[in-house]
C-alpha positions, 0 to 999 in steps of 0.5 A, spaced: 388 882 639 387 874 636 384 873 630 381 867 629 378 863 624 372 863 621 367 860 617 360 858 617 356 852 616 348 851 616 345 845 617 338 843 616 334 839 619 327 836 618 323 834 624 314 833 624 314 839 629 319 844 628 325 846 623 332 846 626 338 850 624 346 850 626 350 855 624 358 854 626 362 861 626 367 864 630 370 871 629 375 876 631 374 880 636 379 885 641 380 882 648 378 886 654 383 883 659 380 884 667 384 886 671 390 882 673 392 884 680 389 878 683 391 873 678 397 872 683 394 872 689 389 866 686 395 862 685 399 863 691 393 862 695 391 855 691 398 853 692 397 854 700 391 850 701 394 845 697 401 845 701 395 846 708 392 839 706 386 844 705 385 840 698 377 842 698 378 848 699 383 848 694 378 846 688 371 849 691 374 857 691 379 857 685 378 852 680 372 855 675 365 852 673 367 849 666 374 845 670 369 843 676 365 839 671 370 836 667 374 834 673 370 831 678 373 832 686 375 825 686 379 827 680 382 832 682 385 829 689 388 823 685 391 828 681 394 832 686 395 826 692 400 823 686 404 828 685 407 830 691 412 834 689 406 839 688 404 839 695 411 838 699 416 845 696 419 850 699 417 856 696 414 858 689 415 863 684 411 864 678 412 867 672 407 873 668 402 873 666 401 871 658 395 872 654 393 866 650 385 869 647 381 869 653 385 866 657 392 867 662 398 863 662 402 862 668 407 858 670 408 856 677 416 854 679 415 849 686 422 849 689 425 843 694 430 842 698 434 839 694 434 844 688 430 841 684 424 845 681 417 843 680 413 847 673 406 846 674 403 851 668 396 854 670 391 856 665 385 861 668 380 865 665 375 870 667 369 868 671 364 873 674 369 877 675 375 874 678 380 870 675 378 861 675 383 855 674 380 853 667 387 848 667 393 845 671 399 840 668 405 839 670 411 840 666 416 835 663 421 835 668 428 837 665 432 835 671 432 828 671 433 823 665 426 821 665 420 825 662 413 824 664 409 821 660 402 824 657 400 819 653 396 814 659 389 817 660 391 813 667 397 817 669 396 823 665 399 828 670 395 834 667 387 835 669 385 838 662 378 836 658 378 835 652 374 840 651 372 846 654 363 849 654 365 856 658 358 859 656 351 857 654 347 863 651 339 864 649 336 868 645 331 870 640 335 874 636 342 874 632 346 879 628 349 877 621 355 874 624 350 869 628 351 872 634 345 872 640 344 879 641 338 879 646 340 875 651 335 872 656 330 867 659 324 867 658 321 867 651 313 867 648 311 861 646 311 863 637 319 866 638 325 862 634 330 860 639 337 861 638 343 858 642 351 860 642 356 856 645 362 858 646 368 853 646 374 854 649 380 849 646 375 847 641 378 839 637 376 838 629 372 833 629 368 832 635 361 832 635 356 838 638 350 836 640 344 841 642 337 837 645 331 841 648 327 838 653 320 840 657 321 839 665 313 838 665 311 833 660 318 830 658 317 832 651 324 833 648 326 835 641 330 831 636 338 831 638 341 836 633 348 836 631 355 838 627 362 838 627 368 842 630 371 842 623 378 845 626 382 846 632 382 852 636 376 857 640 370 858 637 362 859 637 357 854 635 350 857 635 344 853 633 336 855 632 330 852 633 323 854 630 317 854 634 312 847 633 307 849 629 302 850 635 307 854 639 312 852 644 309 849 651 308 854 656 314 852 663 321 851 664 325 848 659 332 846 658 338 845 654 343 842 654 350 841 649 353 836 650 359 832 647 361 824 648 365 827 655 362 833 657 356 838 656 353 844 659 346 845 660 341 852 661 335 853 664 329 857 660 321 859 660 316 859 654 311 864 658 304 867 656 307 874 656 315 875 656 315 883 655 
């Protein structure tokens, strides 16, 4: 079990229409770890298509949703096309699994022919089930007298966001540690909506953002926002209140963003959501 930090912070924010709030919290939990028997396979199979120059292959059915919009397809072919020490090995071995929070930590031994050995080190999570690849770095080659180098955005040779949003939550009900207890979609036009983002390899310092906008009208609300004030994982849930005459009826969405990525949901105001 992984304790992390806590802290709450509220902020306050007053709009002609509604009043809005922000609290920033994060908790100590036990960890349900899935099942790790396919952890391997997952990998193993990554590494093959990859090897196969089946490299769409390679991102569409391993790597997870939160990896694929922080790292586009074209990003991640420049990434592996420029390595080929990822693609042109002999055999692999990879090492066990370690638990880091939510997250497993593997590494992948790629040897060569010529006795040299590649490490590319694979972060996954859980996702709907089945094990995803969240992250991917090569790392620092102790065979040579050169290492690589993490400093270049250009040549960075690790797909990483800043920034992880792995799960967006709507409700009308929190707990009294913040957390959305009722999670679903449609809500009445007088509820107080509530909004939890869960951040993975959260960085002090950066700004969150929530927005709500009207699919129908292009109404949008006033942009919220705070501050992650240290590092780590952690949950940010904002709140709004209803205008005065009620929310409009139809599809909303929100969207959290940072200034590199964001993460968006779809819910509905209905006359009824009993």
């Amino acid at each position: 079990m992984k304790k992390r930090w806590i802290l709450i912070l509220s902020i306050t924010v007053v709009i002609a229409l509604m009043g809005s709030n922000a609290f920033f919290f994060s908790k100590t939990k036990q960890i349900h770890v899935k099942p790790l028997s396919n952890v391997t396979n997952i990998l193993t199979d990554h590494l093959r298509d990859i090897q196969e120059n089946k490299l769409i292959d390679s991102y569409e059915n391993y790597t997870s949703a939160p990896f694929q919009q922080t790292t586009p397809l074209e990003k991640y072919l420049r990434f592996i096309l420029s390595h080929p020490k990822i693609f042109r090995f002999d055999s692999v071995t990879l090492s066990e699994p370690k638990q880091k929070a939510e997250r497993q930590i593997i590494t992948a031994a790629l040897e060569h022919e010529n006795s040299h050995t590649q490490l590319l080190e694979y972060s996954l999570i859980d996702e709907d089930g089945e094990w995803r690849i969240i992250s991917m770095h090569i790392l620092p080659d102790h065979s040579s007298d050169t290492e690589i180098s993490y400093n270049d955005a250009e040549t960075n040779p690790q797909i990483k966001p800043e920034i992880i949003f792995n799960q967006l939550i709507i409700g009308s009900e929190i707990d009294g540690k913040g957390e959305v207890i009722d999670p679903k979609q449609n809500f009445n036009p007088d509820a107080k909506l509530f909004f939890s983002i869960q951040v993975l390899e959260g960085i002090a310092g950066t700004d969150i953002n929530l927005q709500l906008s009207h699919h129908k009208t292009g109404f949008t609300t006033p942009r919220i926002s705070t501050v992650l004030p240290k590092n780590g994982d952690a949950t940010i849930t904002f709140a709004f209140s209803p205008p005065v005459n009620g929310w409009p009826y139809g599809k909303f969405i929100a969207k959290v963003s940072t200034n590199s990525t964001f993460i968006e949901k779809e819910f509905w105001i209905v006359q009824n959501s009993d």
